[in-house]
Z-matrix of the N, CA and C atoms (Angstrom, degrees):
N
C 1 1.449
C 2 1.521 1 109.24
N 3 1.602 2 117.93 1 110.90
C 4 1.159 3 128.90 2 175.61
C 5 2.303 4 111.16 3 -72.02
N 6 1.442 5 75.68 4 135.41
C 7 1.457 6 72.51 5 174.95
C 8 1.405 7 117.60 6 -147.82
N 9 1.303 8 125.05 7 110.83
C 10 1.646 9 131.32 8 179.64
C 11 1.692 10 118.20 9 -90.22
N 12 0.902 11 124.00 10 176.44
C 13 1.364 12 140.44 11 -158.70
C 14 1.666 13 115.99 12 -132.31
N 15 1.393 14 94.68 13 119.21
C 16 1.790 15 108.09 14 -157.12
C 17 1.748 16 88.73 15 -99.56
N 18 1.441 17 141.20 16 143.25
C 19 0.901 18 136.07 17 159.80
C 20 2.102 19 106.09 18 -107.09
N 21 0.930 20 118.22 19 132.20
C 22 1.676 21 123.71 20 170.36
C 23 1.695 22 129.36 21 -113.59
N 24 0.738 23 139.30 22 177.52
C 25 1.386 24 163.25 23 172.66
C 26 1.693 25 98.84 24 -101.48
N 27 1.212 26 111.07 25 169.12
C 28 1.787 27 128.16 26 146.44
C 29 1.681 28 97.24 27 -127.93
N 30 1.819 29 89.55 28 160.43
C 31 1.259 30 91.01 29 -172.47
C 32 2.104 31 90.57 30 -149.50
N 33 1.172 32 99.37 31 -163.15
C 34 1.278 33 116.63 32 -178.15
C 35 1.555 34 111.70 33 -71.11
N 36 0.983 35 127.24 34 146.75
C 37 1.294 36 133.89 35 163.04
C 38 1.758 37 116.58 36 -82.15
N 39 1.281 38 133.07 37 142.74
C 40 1.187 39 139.35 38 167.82
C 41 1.528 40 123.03 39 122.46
N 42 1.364 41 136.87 40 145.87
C 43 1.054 42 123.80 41 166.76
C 44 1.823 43 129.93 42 -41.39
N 45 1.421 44 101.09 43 -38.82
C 46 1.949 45 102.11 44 165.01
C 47 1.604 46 108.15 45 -49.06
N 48 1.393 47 113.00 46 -44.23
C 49 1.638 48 112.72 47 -153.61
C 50 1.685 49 87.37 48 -77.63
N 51 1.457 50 121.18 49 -38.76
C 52 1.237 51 103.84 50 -162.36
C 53 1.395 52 121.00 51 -65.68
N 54 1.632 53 113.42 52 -38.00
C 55 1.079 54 101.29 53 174.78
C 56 1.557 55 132.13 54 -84.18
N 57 1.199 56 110.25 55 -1.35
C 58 1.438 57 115.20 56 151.01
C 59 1.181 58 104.25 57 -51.61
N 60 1.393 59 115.16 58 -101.47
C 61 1.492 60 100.59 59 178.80
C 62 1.714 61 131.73 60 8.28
N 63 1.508 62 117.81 61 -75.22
C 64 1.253 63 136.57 62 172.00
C 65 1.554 64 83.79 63 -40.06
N 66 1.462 65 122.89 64 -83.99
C 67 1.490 66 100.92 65 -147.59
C 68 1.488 67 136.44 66 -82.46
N 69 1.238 68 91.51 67 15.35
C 70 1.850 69 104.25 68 164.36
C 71 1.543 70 93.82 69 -87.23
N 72 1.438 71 132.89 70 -4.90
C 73 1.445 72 111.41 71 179.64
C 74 1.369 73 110.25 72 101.71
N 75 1.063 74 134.67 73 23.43
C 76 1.689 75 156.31 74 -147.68
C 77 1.797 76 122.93 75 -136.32
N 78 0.905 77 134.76 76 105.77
C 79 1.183 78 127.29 77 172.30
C 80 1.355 79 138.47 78 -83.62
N 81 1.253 80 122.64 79 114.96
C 82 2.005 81 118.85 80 -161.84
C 83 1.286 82 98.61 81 -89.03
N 84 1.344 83 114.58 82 151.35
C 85 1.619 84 142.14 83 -176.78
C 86 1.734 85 99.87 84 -139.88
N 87 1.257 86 92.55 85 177.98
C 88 1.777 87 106.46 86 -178.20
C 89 2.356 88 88.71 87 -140.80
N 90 1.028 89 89.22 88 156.26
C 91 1.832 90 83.39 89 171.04
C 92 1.700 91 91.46 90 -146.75
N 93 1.301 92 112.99 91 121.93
C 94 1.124 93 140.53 92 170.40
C 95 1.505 94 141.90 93 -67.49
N 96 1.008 95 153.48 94 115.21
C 97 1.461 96 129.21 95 -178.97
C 98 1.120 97 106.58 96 -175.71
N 99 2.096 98 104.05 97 124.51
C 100 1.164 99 111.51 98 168.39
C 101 1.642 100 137.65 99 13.21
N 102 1.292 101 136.19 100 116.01
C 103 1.241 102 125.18 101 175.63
C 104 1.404 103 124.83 102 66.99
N 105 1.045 104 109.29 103 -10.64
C 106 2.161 105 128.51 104 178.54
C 107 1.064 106 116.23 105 -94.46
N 108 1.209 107 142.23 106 170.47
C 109 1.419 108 150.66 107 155.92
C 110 1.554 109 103.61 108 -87.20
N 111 1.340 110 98.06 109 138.09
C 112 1.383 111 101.09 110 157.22
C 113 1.384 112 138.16 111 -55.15
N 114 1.518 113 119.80 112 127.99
C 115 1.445 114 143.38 113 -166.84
C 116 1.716 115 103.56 114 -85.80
N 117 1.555 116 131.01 115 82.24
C 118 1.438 117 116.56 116 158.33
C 119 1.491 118 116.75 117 -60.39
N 120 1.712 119 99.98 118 125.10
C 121 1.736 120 91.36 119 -172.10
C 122 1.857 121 76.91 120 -149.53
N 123 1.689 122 106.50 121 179.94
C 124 1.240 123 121.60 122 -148.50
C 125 1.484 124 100.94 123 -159.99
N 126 1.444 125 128.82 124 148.03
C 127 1.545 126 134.90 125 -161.64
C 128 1.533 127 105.97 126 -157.28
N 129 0.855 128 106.42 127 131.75
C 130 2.073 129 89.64 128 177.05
C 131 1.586 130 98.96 129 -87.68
N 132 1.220 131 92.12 130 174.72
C 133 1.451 132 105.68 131 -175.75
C 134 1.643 133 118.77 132 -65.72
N 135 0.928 134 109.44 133 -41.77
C 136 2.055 135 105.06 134 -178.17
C 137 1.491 136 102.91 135 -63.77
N 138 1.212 137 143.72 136 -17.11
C 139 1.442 138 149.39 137 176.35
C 140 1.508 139 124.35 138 -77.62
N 141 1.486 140 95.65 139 -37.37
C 142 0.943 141 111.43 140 -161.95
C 143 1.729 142 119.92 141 -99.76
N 144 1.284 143 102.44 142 -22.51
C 145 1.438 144 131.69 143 156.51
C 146 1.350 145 134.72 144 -26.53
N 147 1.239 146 116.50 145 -72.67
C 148 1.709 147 135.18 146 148.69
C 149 1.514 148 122.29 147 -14.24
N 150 1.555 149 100.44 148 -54.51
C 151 1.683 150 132.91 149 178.28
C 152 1.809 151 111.55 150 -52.59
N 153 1.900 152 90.09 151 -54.00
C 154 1.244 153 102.83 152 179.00
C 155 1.277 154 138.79 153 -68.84
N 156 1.065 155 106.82 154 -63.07
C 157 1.710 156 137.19 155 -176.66
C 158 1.792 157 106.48 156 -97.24
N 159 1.508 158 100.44 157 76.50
C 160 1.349 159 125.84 158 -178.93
C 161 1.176 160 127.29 159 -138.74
N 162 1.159 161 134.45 160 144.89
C 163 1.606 162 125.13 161 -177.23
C 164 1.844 163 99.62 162 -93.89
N 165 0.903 164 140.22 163 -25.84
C 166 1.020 165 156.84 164 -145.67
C 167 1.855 166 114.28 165 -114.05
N 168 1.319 167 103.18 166 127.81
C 169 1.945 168 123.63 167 -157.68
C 170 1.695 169 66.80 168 -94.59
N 171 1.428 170 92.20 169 128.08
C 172 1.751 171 119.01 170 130.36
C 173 1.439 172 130.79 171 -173.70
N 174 1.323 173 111.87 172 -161.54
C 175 1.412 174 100.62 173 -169.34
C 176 1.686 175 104.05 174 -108.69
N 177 1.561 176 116.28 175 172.06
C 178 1.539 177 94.64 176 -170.91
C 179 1.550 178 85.27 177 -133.08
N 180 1.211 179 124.00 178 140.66
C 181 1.636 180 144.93 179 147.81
C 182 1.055 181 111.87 180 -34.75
N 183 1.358 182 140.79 181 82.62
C 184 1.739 183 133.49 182 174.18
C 185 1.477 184 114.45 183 -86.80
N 186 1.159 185 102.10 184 93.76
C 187 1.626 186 117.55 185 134.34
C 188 1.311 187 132.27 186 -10.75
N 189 1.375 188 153.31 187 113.29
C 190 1.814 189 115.33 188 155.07
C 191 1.429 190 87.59 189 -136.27
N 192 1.272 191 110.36 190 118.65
C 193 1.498 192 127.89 191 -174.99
C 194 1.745 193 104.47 192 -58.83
N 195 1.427 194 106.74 193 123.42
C 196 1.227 195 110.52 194 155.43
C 197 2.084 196 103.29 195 122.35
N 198 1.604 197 84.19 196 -13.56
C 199 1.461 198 97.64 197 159.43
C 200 1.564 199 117.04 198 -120.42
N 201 1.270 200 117.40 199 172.57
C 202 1.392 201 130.12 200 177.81
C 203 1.527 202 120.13 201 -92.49
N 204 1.149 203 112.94 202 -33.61
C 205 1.395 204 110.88 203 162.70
C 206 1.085 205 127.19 204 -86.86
N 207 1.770 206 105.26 205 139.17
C 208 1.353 207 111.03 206 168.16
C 209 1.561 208 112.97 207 -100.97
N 210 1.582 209 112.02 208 174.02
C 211 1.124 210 128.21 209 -162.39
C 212 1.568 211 108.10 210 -124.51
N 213 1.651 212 139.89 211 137.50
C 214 1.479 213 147.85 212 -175.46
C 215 1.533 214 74.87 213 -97.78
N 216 1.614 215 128.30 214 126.81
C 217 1.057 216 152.98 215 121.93
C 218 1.500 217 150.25 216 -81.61
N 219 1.218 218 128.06 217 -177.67
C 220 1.292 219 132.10 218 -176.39
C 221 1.478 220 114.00 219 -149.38
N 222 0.794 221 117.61 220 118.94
C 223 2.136 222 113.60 221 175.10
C 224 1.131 223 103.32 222 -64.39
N 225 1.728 224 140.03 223 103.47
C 226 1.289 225 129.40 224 -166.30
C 227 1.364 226 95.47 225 -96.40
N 228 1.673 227 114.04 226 -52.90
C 229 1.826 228 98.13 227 174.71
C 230 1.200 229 120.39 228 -131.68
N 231 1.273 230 146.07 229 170.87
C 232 1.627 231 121.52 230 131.06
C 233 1.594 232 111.50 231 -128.94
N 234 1.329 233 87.94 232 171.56
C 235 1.206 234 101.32 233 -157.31
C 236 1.892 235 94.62 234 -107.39
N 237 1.235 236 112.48 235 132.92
C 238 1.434 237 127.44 236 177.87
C 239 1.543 238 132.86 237 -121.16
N 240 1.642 239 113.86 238 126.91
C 241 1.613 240 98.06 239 -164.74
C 242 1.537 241 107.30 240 -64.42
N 243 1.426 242 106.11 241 160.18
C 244 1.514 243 108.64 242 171.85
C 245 1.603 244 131.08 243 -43.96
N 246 1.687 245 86.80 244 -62.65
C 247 1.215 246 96.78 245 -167.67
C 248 1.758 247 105.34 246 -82.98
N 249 1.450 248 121.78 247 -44.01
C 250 1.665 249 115.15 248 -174.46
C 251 0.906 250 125.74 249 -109.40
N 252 1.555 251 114.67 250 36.44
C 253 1.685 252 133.39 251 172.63
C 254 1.546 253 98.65 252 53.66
N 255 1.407 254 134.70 253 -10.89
C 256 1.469 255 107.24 254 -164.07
C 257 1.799 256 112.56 255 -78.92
N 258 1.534 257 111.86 256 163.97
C 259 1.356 258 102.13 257 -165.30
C 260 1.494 259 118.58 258 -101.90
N 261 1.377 260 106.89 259 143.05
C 262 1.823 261 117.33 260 -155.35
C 263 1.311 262 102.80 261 -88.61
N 264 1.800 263 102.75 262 -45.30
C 265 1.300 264 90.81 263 -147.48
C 266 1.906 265 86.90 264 -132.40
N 267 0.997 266 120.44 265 -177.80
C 268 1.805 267 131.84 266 161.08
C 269 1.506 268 116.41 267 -179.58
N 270 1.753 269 101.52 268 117.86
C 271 1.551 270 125.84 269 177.41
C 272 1.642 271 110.52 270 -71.97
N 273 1.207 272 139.10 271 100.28
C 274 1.237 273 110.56 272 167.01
C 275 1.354 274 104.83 273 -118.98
N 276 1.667 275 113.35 274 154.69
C 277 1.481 276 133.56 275 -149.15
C 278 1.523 277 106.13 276 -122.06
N 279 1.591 278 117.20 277 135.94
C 280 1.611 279 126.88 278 -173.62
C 281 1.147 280 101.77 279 -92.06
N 282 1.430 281 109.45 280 136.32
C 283 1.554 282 129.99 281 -172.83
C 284 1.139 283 101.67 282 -100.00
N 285 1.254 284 124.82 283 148.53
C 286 1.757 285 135.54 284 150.59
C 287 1.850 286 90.38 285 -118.15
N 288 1.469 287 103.43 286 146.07
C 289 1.590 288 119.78 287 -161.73
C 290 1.591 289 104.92 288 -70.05
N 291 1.513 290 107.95 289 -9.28
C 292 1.832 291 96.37 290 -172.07
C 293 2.094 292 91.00 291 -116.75
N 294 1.296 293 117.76 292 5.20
C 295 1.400 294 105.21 293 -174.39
C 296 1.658 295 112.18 294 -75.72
N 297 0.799 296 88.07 295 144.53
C 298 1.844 297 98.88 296 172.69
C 299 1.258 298 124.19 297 -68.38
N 300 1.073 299 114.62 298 125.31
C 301 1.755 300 107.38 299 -179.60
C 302 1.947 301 104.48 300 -119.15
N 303 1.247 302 94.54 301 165.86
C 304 1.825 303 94.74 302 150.30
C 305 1.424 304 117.50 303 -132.17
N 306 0.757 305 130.40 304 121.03
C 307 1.843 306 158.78 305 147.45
C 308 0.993 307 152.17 306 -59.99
N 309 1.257 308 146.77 307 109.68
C 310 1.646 309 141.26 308 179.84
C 311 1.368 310 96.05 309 -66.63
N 312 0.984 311 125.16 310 153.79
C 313 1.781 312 123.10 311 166.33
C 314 1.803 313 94.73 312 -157.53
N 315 1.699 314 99.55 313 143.24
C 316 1.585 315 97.91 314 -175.90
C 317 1.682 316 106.80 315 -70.46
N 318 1.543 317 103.60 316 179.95
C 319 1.615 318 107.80 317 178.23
C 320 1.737 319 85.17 318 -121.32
N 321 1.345 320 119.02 319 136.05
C 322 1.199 321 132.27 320 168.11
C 323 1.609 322 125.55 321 -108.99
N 324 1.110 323 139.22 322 110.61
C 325 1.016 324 146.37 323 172.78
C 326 1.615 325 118.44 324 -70.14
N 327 1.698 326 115.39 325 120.77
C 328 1.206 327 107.66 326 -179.38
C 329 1.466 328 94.29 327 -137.72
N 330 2.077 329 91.61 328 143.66
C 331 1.250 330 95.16 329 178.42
C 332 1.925 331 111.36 330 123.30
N 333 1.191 332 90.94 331 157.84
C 334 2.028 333 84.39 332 173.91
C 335 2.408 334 102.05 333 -130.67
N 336 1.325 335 95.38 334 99.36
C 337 1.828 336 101.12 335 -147.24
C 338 1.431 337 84.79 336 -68.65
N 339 1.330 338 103.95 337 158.28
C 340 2.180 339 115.47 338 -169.84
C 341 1.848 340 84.21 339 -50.12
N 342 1.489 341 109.46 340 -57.57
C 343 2.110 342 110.22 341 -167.98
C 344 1.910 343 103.06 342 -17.00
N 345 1.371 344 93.18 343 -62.35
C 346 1.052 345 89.93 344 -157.86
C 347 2.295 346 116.25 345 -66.38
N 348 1.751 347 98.63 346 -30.70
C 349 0.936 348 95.20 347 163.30
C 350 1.468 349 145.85 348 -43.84
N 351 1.392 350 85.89 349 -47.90
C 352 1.716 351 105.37 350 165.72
C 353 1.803 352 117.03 351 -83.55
N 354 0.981 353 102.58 352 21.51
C 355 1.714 354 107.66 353 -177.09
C 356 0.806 355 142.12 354 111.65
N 357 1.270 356 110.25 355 -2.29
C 358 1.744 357 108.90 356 -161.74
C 359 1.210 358 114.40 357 -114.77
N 360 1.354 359 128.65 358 145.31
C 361 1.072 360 120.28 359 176.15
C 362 1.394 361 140.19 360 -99.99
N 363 1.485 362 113.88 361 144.09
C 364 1.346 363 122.30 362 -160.90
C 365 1.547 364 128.11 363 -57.88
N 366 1.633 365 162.24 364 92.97
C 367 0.658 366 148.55 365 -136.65
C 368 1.629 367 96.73 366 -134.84
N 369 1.319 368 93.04 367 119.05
C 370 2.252 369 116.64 368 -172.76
C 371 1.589 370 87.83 369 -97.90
N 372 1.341 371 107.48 370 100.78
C 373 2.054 372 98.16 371 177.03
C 374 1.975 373 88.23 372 -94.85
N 375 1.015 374 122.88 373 -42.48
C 376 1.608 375 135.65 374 -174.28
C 377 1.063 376 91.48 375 -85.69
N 378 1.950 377 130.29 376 127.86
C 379 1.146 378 111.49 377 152.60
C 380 1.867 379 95.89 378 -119.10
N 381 1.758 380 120.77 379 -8.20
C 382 1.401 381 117.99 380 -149.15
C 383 1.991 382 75.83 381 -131.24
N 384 1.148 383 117.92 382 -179.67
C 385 1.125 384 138.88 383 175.45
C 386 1.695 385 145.37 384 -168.91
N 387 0.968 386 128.73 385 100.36
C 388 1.998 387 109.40 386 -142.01
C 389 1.561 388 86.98 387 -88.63
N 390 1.202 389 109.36 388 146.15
C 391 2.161 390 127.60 389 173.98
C 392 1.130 391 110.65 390 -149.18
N 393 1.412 392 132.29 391 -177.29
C 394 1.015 393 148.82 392 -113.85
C 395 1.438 394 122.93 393 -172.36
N 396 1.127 395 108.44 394 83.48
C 397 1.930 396 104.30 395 -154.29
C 398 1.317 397 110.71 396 -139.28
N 399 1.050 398 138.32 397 -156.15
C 400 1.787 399 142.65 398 179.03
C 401 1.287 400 90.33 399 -132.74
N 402 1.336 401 112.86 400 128.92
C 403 1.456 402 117.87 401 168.05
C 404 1.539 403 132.53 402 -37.98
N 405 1.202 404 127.40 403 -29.87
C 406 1.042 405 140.25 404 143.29
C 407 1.787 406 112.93 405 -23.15
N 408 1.606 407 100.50 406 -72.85
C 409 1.452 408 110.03 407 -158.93
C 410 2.030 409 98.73 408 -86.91
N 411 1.099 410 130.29 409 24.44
C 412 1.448 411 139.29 410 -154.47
C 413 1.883 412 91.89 411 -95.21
N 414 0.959 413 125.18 412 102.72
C 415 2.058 414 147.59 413 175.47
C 416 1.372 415 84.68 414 -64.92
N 417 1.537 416 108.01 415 141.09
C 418 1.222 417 143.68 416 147.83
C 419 1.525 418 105.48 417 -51.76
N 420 1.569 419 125.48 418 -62.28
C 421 0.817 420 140.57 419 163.01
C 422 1.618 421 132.00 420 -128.21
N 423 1.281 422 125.55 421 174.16
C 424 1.293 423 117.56 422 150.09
C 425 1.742 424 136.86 423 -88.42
N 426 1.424 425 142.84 424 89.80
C 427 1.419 426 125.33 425 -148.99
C 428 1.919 427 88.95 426 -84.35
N 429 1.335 428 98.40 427 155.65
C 430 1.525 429 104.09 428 160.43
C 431 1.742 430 103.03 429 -138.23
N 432 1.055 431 99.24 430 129.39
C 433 1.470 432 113.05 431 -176.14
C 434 1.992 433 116.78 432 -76.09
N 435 1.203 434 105.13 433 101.11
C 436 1.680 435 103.64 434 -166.35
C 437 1.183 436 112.88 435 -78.72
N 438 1.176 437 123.38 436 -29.88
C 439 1.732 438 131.94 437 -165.59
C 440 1.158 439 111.01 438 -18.66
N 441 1.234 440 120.70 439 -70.83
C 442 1.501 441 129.41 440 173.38
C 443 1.587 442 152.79 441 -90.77
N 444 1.838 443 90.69 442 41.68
C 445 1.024 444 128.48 443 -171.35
C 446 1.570 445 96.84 444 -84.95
N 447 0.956 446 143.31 445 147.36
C 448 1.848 447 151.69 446 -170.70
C 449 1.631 448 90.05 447 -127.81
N 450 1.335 449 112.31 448 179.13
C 451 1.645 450 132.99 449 174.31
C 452 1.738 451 95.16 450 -91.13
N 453 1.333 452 94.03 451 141.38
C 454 1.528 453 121.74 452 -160.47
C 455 1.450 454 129.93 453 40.32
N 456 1.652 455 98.07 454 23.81
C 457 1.493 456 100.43 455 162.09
C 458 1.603 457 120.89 456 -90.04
N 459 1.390 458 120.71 457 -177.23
C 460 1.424 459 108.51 458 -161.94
C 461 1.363 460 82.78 459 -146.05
N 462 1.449 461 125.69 460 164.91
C 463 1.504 462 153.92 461 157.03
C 464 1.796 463 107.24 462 -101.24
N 465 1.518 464 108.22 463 118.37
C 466 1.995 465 83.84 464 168.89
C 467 1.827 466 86.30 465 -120.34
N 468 1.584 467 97.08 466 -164.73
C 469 1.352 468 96.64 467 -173.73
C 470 1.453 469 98.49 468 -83.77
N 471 1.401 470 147.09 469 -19.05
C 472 1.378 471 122.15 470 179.36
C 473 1.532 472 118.24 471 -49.21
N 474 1.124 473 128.51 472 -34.29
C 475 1.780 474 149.61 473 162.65
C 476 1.188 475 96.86 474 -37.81
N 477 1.103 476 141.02 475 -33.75
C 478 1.654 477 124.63 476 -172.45
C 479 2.020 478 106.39 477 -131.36
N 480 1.160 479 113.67 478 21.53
C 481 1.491 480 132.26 479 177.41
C 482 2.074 481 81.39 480 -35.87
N 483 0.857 482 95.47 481 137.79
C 484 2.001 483 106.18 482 162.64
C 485 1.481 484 87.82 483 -144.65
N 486 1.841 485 108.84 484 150.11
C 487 1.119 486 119.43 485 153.37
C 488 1.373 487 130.17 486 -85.15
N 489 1.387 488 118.01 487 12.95
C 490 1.450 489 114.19 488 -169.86
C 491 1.923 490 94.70 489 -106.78
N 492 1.586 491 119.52 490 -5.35
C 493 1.451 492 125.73 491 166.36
C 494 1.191 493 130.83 492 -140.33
N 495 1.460 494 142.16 493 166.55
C 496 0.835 495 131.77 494 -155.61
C 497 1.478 496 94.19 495 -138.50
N 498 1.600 497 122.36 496 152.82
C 499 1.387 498 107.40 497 -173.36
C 500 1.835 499 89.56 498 -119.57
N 501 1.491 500 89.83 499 151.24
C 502 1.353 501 86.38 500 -179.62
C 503 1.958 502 120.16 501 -106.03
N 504 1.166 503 108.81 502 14.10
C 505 1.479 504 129.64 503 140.95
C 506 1.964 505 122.87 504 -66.75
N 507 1.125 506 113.82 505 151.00
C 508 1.034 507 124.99 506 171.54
C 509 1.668 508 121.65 507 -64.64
N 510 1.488 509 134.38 508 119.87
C 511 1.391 510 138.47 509 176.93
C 512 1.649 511 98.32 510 -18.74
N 513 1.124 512 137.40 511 -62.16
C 514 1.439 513 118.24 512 -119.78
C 515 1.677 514 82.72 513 -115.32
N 516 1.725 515 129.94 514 31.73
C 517 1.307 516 121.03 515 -179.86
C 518 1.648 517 109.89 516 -92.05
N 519 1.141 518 124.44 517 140.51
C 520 1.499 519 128.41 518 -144.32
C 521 1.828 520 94.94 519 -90.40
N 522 0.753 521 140.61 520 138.70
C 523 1.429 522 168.50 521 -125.74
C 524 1.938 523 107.79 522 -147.27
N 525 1.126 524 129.25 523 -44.62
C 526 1.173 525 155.48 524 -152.08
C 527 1.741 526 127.41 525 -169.39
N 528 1.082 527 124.78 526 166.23
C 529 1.434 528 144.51 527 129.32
C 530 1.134 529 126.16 528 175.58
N 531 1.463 530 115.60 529 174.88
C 532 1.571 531 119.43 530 -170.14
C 533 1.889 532 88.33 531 -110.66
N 534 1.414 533 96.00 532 132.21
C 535 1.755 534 107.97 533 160.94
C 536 1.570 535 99.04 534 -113.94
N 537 1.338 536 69.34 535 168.84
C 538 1.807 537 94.87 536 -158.72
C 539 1.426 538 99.82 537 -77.82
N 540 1.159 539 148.50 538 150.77
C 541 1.313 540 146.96 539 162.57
C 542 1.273 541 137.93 540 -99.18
N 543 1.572 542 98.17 541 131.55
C 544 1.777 543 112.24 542 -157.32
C 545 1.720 544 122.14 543 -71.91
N 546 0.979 545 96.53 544 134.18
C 547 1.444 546 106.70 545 -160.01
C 548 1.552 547 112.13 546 -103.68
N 549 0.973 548 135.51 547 126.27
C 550 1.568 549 140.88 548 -177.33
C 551 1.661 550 96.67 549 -93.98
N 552 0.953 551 99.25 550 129.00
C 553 1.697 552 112.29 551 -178.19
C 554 2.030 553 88.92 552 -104.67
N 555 1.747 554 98.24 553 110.18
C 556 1.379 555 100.02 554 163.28
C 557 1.443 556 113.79 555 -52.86
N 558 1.230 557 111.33 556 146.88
C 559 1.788 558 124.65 557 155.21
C 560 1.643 559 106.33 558 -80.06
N 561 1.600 560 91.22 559 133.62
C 562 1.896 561 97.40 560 -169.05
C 563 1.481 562 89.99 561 -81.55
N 564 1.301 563 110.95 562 165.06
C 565 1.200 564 134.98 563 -172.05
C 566 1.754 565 115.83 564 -61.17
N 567 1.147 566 149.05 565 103.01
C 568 1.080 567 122.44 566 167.67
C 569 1.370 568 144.40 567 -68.71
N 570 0.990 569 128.32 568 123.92
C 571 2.148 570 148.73 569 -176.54
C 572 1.399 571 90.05 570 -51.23
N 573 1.891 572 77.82 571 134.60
C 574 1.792 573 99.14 572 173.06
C 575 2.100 574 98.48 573 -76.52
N 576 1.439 575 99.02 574 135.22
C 577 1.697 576 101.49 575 165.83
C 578 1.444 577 103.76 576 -74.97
């Protein structure tokens, strides 16, 4: 489990402060945690980016400038404009190392499986997955090992069951498979009469 380090500001509380914020070019957040009051704090966008626009579950090092402690976090949401994807708002959430969280985390495919060697092609129906873990035990990703995947075999999530998560899909949801590959039957030539 990869984990980087967010540095922040605090700022004002309220809808006035927030959009100040926004229009110096600034993005407002709140940071959360157990038993605390909520922290209004603020990040500009090139910082904050990395965090966002990732394929990859982890936790982030919070910073809040002007204190000494840092904080084990989580990006719980953000908030995005409609129309120009850029981001308004971002929740992030205080960890204690044994609390439970739930998560999207990607599914990664490793490997080139015989199916595909012999022809067939690879089909990723799962690529994301939401579980259930203690921050501690929280994957970068999920790997599933294909190698020995054949044509019209399948991967579901019981194949990768771990006890340190829980998936919140059903055992028998398909993860993978190899289909068989479609074949164009040439038209034979037709004879001069």
């Amino acid at each position: 489990m990869s984990e980087a380090t967010l540095t922040v500001k605090t700022r004002e509380t309220g809808k006035k402060a927030s959009k100040a914020v926004r229009k110096s070019g600034l993005i407002p957040g709140v940071f959360y945690k157990k038993n605390t009051e909520p922290v209004a704090i603020y990040s500009d966008s090139l910082t904050l980016r990395p965090f966002v626009y990732t394929n990859q579950a982890r936790t982030i090092q919070l910073s809040i400038e002007g204190t000494e402690k840092s904080y084990k976090t989580f990006l719980k949401e953000v908030t995005f404009h409609p129309v120009t994807d850029k981001i308004l708002h971002f929740d992030l959430m205080g960890l204690e190392s044994d609390q439970k969280i739930t998560v999207v985390v990607p599914i990664k495919l490793i490997g080139t499986s015989i199916g595909v060697r012999n022809g067939g092609v690879m089909q990723h129906t799962l690529r994301k997955v939401k579980i259930t873990c203690t921050a501690n035990d929280l994957p970068e990703f999920i790997s599933v090992n294909v190698t020995a995947l054949e044509i019209a075999g399948t991967i579901n999530l019981d194949a990768i069951k771990n006890e340190k998560y829980e998936f919140a899909l059903k055992d028998n949801a398909v993860i993978c498979s190899i289909a068989r590959p479609r074949v164009k039957v040439a038209e034979a030539p037709q004879g001069k009469k």
